[in-house]
N, C-alpha and C positions, 0 to 999 in steps of 0.2 A: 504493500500500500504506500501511497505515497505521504501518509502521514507520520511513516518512519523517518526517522533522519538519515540524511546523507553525506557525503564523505567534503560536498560543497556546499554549504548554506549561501541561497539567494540574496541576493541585493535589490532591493527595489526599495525605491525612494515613494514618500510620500506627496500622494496629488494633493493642490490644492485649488480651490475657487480662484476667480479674476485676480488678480496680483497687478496692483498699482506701478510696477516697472514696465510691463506688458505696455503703456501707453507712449512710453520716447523706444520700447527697441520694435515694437511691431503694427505703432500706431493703431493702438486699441482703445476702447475707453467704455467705463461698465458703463451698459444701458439706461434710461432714467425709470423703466420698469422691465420686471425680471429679470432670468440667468442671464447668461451666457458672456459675451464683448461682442462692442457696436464698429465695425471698421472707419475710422474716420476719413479712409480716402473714398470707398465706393460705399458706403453707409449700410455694408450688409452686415447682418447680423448673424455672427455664429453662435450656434444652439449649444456647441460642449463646451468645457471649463476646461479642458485638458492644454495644455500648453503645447504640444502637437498640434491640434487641431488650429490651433490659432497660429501657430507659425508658419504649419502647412497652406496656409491663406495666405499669408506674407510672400512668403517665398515664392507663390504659383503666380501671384497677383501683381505684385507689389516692389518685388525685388528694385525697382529702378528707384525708388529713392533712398537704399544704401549710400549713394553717392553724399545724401546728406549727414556723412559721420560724424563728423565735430559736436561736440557736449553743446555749444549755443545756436551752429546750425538747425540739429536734431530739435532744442527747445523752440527756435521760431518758426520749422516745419511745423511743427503739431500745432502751436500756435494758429498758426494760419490754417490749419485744417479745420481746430476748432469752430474760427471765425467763416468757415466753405471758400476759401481762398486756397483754390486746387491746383500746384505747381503741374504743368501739364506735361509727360515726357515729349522731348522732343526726338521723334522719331524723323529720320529723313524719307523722302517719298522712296529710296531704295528697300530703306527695311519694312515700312510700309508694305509695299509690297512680295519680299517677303514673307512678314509674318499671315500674311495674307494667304498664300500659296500655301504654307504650314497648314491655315486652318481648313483649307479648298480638301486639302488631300489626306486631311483625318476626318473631316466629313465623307470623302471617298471610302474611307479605307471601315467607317464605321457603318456603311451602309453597305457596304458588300460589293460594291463598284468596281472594277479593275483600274489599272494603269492609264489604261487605252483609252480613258474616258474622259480623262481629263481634260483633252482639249475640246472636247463638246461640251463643256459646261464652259468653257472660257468663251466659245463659242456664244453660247444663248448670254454672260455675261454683255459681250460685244456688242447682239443684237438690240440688247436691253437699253443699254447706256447710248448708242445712237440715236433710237426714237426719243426717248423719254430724257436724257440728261445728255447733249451727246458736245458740250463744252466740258463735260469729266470723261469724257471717253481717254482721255491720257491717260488717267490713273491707273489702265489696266497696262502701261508698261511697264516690263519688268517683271510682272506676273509669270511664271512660268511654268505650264502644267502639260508638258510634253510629256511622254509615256516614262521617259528613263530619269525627268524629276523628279516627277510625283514618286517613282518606287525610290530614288533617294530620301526625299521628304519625308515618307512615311518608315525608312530607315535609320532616319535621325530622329525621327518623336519616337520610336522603339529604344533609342538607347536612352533617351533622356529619361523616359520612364525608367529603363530600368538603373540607370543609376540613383535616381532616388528611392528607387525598391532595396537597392544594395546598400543605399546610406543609414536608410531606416533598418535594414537587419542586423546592423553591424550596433545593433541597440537591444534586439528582441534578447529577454531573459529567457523563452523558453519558443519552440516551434514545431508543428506539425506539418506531413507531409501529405499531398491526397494525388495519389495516382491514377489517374483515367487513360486506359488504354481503348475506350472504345468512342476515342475520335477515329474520322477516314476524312480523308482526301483523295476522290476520282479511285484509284484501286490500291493505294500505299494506306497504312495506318500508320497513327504517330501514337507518342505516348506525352499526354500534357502532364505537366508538373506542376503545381501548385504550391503554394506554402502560404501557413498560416499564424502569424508570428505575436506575440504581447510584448512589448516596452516596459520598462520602467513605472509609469501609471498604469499599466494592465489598458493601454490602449491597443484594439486587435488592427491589423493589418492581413488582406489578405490579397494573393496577386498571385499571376503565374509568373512562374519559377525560368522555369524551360521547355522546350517540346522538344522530342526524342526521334526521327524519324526510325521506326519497328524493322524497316526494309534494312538499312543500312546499324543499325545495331541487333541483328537476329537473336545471340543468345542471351539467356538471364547475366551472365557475366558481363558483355561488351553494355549490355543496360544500367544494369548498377555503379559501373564505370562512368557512365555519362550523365548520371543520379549525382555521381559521389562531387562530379567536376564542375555542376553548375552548381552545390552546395560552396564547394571552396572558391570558386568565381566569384560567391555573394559574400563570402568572407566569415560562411556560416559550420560550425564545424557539431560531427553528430555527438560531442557531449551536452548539449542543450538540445535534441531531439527530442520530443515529447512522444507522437503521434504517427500512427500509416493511416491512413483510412484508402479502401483500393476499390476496383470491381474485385466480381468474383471469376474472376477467370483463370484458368490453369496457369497461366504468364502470372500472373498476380500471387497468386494463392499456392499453387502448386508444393506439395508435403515439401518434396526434397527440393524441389527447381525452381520454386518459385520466388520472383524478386523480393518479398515479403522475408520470407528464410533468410535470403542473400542479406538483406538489411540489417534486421535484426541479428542476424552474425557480427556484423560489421561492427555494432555498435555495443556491442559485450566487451565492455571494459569498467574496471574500479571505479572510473571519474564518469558512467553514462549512467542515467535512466532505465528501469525497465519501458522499451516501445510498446506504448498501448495499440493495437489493430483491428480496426474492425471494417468489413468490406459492404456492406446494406447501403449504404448512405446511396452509392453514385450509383444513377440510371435503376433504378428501385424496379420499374414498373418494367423494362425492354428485360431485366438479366431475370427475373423472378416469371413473368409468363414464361419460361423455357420450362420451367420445374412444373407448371400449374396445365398447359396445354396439353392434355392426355389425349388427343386425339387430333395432332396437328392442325389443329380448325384453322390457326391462321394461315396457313399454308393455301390451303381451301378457299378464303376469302379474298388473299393477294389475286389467288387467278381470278374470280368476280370482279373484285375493280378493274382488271388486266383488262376485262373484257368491257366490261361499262367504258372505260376511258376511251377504247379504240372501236365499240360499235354504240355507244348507247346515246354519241349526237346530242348530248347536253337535255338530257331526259328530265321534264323539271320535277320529277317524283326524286331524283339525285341530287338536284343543284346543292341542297344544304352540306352532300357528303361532298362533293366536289372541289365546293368551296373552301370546306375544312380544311382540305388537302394543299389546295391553291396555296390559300394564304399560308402556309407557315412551309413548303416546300417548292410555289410555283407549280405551272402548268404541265412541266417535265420535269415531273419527278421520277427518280431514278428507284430501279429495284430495290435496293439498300435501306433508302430511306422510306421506301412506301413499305417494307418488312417491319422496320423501325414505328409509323405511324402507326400502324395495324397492334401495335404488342401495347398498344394502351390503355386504361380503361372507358376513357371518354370517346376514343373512336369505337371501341369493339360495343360499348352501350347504343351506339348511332346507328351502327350496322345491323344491331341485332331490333331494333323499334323497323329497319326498312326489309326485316328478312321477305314479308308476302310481297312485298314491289320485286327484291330479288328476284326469287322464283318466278315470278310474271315474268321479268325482264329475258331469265333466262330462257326459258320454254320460247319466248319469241324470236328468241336469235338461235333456236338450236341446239344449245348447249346443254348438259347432262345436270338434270336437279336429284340426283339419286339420293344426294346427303338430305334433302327433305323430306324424305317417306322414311329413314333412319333415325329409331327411335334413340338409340343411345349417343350416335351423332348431335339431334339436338341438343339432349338432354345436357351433355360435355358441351356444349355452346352455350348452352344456358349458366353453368354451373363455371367456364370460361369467363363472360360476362361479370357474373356476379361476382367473383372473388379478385376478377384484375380490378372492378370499381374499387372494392375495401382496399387496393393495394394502392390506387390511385390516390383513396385518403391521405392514406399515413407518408405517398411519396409528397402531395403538397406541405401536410405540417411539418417534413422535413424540410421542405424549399424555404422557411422563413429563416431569415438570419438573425444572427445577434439575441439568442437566445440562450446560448453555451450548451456544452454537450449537457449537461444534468435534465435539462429539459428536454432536449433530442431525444436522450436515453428514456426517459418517461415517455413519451410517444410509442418507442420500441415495448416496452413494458405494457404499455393497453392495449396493444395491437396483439401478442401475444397474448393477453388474456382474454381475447375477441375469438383469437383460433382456439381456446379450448372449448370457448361456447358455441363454437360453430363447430365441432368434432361432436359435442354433445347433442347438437340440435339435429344434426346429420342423422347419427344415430335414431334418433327416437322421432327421423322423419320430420321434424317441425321446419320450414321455409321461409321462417320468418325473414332470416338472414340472407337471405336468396331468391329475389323477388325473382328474377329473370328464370330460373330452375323452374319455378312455382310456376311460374306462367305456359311453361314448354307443358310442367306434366299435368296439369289441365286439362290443356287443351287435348292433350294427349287419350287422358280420361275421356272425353267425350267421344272421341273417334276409335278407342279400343275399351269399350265399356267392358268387355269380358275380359280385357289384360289385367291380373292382380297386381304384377310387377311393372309397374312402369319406368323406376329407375332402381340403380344398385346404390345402399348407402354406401358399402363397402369402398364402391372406386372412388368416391371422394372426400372420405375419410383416409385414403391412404395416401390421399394428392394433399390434404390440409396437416398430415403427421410428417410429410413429405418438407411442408414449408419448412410447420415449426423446428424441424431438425434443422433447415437450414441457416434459419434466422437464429438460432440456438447458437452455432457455427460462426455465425460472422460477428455478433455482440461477447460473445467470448470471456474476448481482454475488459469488454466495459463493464461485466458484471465483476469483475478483479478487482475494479476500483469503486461500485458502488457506493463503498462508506463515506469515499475520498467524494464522489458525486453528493451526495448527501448534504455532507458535510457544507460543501459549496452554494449549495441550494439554500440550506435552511441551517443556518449556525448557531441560531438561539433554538432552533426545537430541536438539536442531533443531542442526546443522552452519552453525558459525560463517560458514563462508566459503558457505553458501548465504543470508545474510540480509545484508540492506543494508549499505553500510560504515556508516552511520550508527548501527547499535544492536549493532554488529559489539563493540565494547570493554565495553558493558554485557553484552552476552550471555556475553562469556568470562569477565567478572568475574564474573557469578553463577556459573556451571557449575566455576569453578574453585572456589565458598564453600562448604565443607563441612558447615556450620550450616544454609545453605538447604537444599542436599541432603537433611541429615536431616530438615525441615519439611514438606519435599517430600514425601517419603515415606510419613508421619505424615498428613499433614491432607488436605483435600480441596481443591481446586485452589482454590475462594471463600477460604476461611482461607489456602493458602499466598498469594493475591495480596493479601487484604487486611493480612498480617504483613510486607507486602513495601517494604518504606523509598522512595517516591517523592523524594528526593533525591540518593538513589545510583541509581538504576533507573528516571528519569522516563519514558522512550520506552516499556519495556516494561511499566509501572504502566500507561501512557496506553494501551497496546493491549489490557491487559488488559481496561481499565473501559471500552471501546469494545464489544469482543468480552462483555464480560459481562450487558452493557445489549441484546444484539440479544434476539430475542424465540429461545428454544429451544425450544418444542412450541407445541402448539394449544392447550392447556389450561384455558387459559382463556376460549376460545372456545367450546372445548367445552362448560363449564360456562353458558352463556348459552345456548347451542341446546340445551343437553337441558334446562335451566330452561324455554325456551321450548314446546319439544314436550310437555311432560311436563304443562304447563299452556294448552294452547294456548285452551281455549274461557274461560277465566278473562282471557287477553289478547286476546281477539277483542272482548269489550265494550268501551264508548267507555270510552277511558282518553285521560289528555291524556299530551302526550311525556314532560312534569315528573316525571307518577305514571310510566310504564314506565321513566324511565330509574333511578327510585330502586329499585322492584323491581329491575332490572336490576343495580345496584349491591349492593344489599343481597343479590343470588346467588351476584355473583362473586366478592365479597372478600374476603381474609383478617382487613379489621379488623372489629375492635370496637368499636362505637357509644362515645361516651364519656357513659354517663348523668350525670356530674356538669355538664356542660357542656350536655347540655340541659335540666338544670334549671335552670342560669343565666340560661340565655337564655329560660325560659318565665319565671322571675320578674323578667326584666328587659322585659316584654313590657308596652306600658301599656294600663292597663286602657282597656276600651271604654266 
């Protein structure tokens, strides 16, 4: 547990509210109602207290008036901001445009656009500013959004990002890793890297790492190796490794082969953590109907759309399915991803409300409806249905962020105690839980009034004992640390004399501190740990910033696969790893490019 001590005790400094220095180094100034700091150059108001978050504003924003260093320069800056006397940078029309170009081709690059495209927008800019403004028609000299800038441009906000991902980890006290290998691109797969780190205030940070192309790193070794090297790139090394969180796939998981093994080897030393792992979180719903699909139904229904799409002429009994597909995959969509759509629970619920339009559609074009007069085919459709929806549940309460894993884990925890009452309802026949099942054997009922047996509870009692082993399997390592999850949750209700003697004297001293109490109660578990004194409370700081670093949804996984799908024939072209992994970045992250920093480094570039 991690409430043992270790051979390293953490350091983490204590956060505090607005701090009156914050207004000459980062031109902040407290609100005249409520939290947060009011930015006195662009007047926006940041919502956290964290000295991160307010400098992270500075620096993205703001950087150019560093130049005003001097102790009285710095006082009649703020001065004058006070007063809305806003020294304005002077940008030349070159860098103007620019940072202009920067922004042209992270808007490309976030909308899924290629290269190529660039000068069609610069295009419709042209035609724009002729009619309507076309005494500023100059302004678009200099702009330059030819195929081979734009993929520079969007090579240079890739590193900018990530040198700020590397300067902030070169702080994180503790960090997890989340591996997803079931990104593609056209017919390669990569493998995306994640990480997810806590500072000093137990501020989280999370962003991708690196992406791996799978083609060109084949074995679990040549992976791990390229695991270990974007770790030591970021300056981050596996004695502060918390966390794996992975898919479930043999590369992943694998007894002896799999990269998980390989890590956790790696990271077996006096000065490491034990790596907590657990694989559920990433693509919940695509990797779990594999286990649940007792009758390959989706297989079954790929060829139905196969044939809808290419005979069925925009059928308006389909448009709503059509459309489903459209929007989040385009009108060519590829096999891969139309495999992918189909293993969901909200499309396969869609599918199953248009089954009598299906079989009309079919019979009218020819095609074989044999799986409709198949009673146990339905039935397994029905029973399909039903249990990828529950799956569908517990994959959205996973997709919220900023929750920490103790609450994640709590999700996993009622979802299993959902499949024993669904093993039991099975049993004794009840369908409450299974509306779509209920429905098939009805109807079932009414067309074989002499069939006793309509369906077997047997097979899907052994498809739902089938899960729970699984989900058993992947939560593991979290049930390891429950107490330590507990603990982090709820620190005035965890009973002293159930946690270690070791944090046994910290834990009664907080519970007894009335001040924490009420902070407790007040804030939200991030702020009461980060106000929380690592002096007096090092054990339970140290579980905290442990526990706060593990990865708590899919999130931002998900934000890379629906990046991915939503643009899939835009990443099918030859792209090198360099360009997909900045697209990649520039998807999923919460920063912002810092334009004053690359235009240092482009006038720091020597001329050719």
């Amino acid at each position: 547990m991690w409430m043992t001590p270790k051979r390293i005790k953490m350091e983490v400094d204590e956060a505090v509210v607005f701090r009156p220095e914050w207004t000459h180094r980062y031109l902040m100034v407290k609100p005249p109602e409520g939290n947060g700091a009011l930015c006195l150059v662009c007047r926006r108001l940041i919502v956290a207290t964290r000295e991160r978050d307010v400098r992270r504003h500075y620096e993205a924003e703001h950087e150019y008036y560093e130049r005003y260093a001097a102790e009285g320069e710095r006082a009649a800056l703020v001065e004058r901001l006070r007063q809305g006397d806003l020294p304005v940078p002077a940008h030349s029309p070159e860098e103007r445009a620019t940072r202009a170009s920067l922004g042209l081709c992270r808007l490309l690059a976030l909308k899924g656009r290629s290269c190529g495209e660039g000068n069609f927008v610069f295009q419709c800019l042209e035609a724009l500013l002729k009619e309507l403004l076309p005494e500023h028609l100059g302004v678009l000299q200099g702009v330059d959004l030819s195929p081979q800038m734009a993929k520079q441009r969007m090579l240079s906000i890739d590193r900018n990002l990530r040198n700020q991902l590397f300067k902030r980890a070169r702080e994180f006290k503790a960090y997890s890793l989340a591996l997803d290998d079931q990104a593609f691109v056209a017919y390669e797969n990569y493998l995306l890297v994640f990480i997810r780190g806590v500072g000093a205030q137990l501020e989280v940070q999370e962003d991708l790492l690196t992406i791996i192309n799978l083609t060109n790193h084949f074995s679990v070794g040549a992976l791990m190796a390229a695991v270990l090297e974007a770790l030591q790139t970021a300056g981050l090394s596996l004695q502060r490794m918390v966390g794996l969180t992975t898919t479930h796939t043999l590369r992943m998981i694998g007894e002896n082969s799999g990269l998980v093994s390989y890590m956790r080897e790696k990271a077996v030393s006096p000065n490491c953590w034990n790596v907590i792992h657990y694989s559920g979180f990433l693509h919940l719903e695509l990797l779990s109907s594999y286990d649940v699909d007792v009758n390959q139904i989706i297989n079954t229904i790929s060829e139905w759309i196969v044939t809808i799409k290419t005979r069925g002429i925009r059928r308006p009994e389909f448009q709503t399915l059509l459309t489903e597909s459209e929007s989040e995959y385009g009108e060519r969509i590829n096999g891969r991803c139309l495999n992918n759509w189909l293993r969901r629970g909200k499309t396969l619920k869609l599918i199953f409300s248009l089954r009598k339009e299906l079989e009309a559609f079919l019979v009218s074009v020819g095609a074989t409806t044999v799986h409709f007069s198949d009673k146990q085919w339905l039935c397994d459709f029905g029973f399909l249905v039903d249990i990828m929806e529950h799956l569908r549940g517990l994959s959205e309460q996973l997709g919220v962020s900023k929750v920490f894993a103790a609450a994640a884990f709590d999700h996993i925890c009622t979802f299993e105690a959902k499949l024993n009452s669904f093993q039991r309802n099975i049993e004794e026949k009840n369908l409450t839980d299974f509306p779509a099942l209920k429905e098939i054997v009805d109807e079932l009922k009414e067309q074989h009034k002499e069939d006793q047996k309509i369906f077997d509870p047997d097979r899907y009692q052994m498809v739902i004992c089938r899960l729970q082993k699984e989900f058993e399997r992947h939560f593991k390592d979290l049930r390891f640390i429950k107490k330590d999850l507990e603990l982090f949750a709820n620190p005035f209700n965890f009973k002293a004399e159930y946690a270690p003697i070791s944090v046994r004297m910290e834990l009664t001293k907080l519970q007894a501190n009335t001040n924490l109490w009420n902070e407790y109660r007040v804030k939200d578990l991030g702020q009461f740990y980060a106000g929380l004194s690592a002096e007096s409370y090092p054990i339970i700081k140290g579980v905290a910033c442990k526990v706060a670093s593990l990865f708590d949804s899919n999130q931002i996984c998900g934000k890379a696969f629906s990046y991915l799908t939503r643009n899939q024939h835009t990443l099918s072209q030859p792209l090198t790893d360099e360009h997909l992994q900045a697209l990649f970045r520039m998807a999923t992250t919460e920063m912002e490019p810092c334009l004053d920093d690359l235009m240092r480094e482009r006038n720091n570039e020597p001329n050719p």
